[in-house]
N, C-alpha and C positions, 0 to 999 in steps of 0.2 A: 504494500500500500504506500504511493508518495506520502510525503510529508505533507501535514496542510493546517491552514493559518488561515480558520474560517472565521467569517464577519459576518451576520447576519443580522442586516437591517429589516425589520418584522412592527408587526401593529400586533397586539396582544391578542385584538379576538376581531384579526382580520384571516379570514378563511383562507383566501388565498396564502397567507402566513404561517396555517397553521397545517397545508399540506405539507411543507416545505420543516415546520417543528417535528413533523407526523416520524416522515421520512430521518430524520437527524436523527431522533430518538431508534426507530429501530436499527440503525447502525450505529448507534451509538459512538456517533460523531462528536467529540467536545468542538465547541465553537466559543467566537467570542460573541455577546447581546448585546446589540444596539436597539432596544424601543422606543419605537419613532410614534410619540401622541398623535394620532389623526384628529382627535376634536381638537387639540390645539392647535392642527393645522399644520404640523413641524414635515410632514411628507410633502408639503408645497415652499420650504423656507431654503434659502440659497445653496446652506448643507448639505440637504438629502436631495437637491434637484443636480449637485455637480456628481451625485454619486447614478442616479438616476432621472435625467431628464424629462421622462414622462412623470413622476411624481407617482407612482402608483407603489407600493408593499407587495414581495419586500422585492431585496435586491440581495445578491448573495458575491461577497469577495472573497476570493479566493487567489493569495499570494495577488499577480498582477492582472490573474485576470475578474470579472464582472458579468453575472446570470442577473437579468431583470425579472424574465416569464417565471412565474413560479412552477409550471410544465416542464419549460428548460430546465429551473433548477432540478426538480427533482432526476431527471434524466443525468443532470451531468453529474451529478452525486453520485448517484448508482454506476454510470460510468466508472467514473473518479476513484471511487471509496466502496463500490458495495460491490464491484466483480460483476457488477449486472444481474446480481441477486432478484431483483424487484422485477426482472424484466421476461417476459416467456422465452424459450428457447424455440418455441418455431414457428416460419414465418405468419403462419394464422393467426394465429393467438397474439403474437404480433402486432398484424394490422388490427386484430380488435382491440387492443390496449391504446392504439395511439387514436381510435375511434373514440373509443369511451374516456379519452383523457380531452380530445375536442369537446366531445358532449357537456363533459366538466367545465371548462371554460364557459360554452353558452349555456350551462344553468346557473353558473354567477352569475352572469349578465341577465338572466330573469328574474331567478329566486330572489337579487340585493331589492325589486321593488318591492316583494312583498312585506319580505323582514324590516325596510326600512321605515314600510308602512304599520305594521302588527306588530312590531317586534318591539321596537327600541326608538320608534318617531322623534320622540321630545328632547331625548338625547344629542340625535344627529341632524338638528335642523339648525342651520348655520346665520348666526348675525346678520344684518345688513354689512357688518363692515367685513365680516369674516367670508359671505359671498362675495364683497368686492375682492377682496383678494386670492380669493378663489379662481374669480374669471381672470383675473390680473395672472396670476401663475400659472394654471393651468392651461394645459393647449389643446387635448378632448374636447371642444366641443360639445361633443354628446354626454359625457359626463358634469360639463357648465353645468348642460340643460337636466340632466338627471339631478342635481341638488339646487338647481334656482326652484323649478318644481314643487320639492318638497318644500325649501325652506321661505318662497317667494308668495305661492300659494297654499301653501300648508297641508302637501299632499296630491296622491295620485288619484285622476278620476278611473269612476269604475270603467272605461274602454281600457284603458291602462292596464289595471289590475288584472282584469278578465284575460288581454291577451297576455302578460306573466304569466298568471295559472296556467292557461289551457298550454303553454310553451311548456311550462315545468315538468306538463301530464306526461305530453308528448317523452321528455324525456325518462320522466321515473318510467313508462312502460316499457323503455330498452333495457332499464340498471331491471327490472322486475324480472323482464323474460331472459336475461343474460343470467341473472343468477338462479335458474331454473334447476338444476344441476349441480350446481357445485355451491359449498358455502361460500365460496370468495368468487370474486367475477370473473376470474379468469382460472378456475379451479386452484387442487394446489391450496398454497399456502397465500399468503398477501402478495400482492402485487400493486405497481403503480397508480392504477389507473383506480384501486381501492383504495387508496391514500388522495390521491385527485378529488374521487368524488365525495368521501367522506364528511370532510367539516359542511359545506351545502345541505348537503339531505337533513346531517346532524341538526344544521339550524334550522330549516324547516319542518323538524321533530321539537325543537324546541317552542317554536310558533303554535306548535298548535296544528302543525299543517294536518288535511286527514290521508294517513296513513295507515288509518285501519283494513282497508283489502289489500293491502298492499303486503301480504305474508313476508315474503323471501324478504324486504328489504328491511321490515321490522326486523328478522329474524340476524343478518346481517348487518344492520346496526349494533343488536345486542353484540354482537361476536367481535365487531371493532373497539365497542366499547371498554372488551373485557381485557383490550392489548394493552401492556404497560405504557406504548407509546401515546393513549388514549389521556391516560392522567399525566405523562410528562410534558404530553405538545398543546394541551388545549384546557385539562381542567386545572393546571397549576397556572395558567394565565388567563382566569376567568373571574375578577374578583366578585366577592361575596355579595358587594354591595351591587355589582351589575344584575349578578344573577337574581337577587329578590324582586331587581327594579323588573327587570324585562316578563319575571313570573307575575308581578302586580299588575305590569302595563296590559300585558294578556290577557289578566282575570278581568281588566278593568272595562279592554273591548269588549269584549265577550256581554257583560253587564250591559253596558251601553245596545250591544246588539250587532254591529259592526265588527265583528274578528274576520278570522279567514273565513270560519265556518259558514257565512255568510256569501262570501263572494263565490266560496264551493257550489253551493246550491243556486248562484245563481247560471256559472257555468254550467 
């Protein structure tokens, strides 16, 4: 195994961060932690944008070189450091891992409206001055417009909402039918593309989402849950006080009448 002199800039209970913890932890990779506050903003401040110019979490150093995709990272890790442990040996299995690690990508880019909606709103809805600098920093466009949104109008209309969910279905019925067979998604033992998808689905179990027909993935959640990397990469940087808030925020929709459950039945 090379020598290695890892720096990992991460946001504590940003998903894409914590495939990227997932992975570290079952190679049990020592690194160095750099936590980069996103409600403070510090992933858009001059620091973390010469390290990473799109501004997004995390970003992984390694000696002179620099992984932004947190996909990338975990690939070049396993590369790198794990012998390609995480990765199938043949070419099928293969193309479905780099399949189901796409899918992972476009179910952040769905699932963030729901959670940001149901989950943790009040949280992450950004100042007047704090979107000015937002747009000032940032160079996404479509992410501008995904937090002027929330924090301009105070949230997604239900066209919105509706097409997130019905995109999410679309994909939990691939992770459903892929894990038909096999405990893990690509049989075997863990593999990438279950470290990929895992924090996502995780927070949309946390939401509230309904997952009740949804056997294999409930069942497969359990069985992620029970990995040591489970508590080292995601519940040892979940503070307490998040967790009651987003458990409250939940109970609070739900009262009101407005949770997921709601937008479910109207899909």
């Amino acid at each position: 195994m090379p020598k290695q002199d890892l720096h990992l800039y991460h946001g504590a209970i940003s998903t894409a961060s914590q495939r990227v913890r997932l992975l570290l932890a079952e190679l049990d990779l020592p690194y160095t932690s750099h936590l980069v506050d996103m409600l403070k903003q510090e992933h858009i401040d001059d620091t973390y944008l010469a390290i990473n110019p799109k501004g997004l979490l995390p970003a992984l150093g390694d000696d002179c070189n620099v992984v932004v995709e947190s996909n990338e990272i975990l690939v070049y890790l396993d590369d790198t450091y794990g012998g390609k442990r995480f990765q199938p040996m043949t070419a099928e299995r293969l193309n479905a891992q780099q399949t189901l690690m796409t899918l992972a990508t476009d179910l952040h880019g769905y699932s963030k409206y729901l959670y940001y909606e149901f989950l943790f709103k009040p949280l992450v809805r950004k100042t007047e001055q704090q979107m000015q600098e937002f747009e000032k920093q940032q160079k996404d466009k479509k992410l501008v417009a995904f937090h002027k949104t929330l924090s301009e109008q105070g949230g997604y209309d239900d066209e919105q909402l509706l097409s997130a969910f019905r995109s999410v279905e679309v994909i939990l019925d691939v992770v459903e039918n892929q894990l038909e067979a096999d405990k893990y998604l690509l049989g075997g033992d863990v593999q990438l593309a279950d470290l990929s998808l895992f924090p996502n689905i995780h927070r949309l179990q946390l939401m509230g989402y309904p997952l009740q027909q949804r056997k294999r993935i409930r069942r497969w959640l359990k069985l992620m849950k029970k990995r040591a990397s489970y508590r080292t990469a995601i519940l040892k940087f979940e503070p307490i006080k998040l967790q009651v808030f987003c458990v409250s925020y939940r109970l609070f929709r739900q009262v009101r009448g407005d949770s997921i459950s709601r937008l479910a039945a109207l899909a």
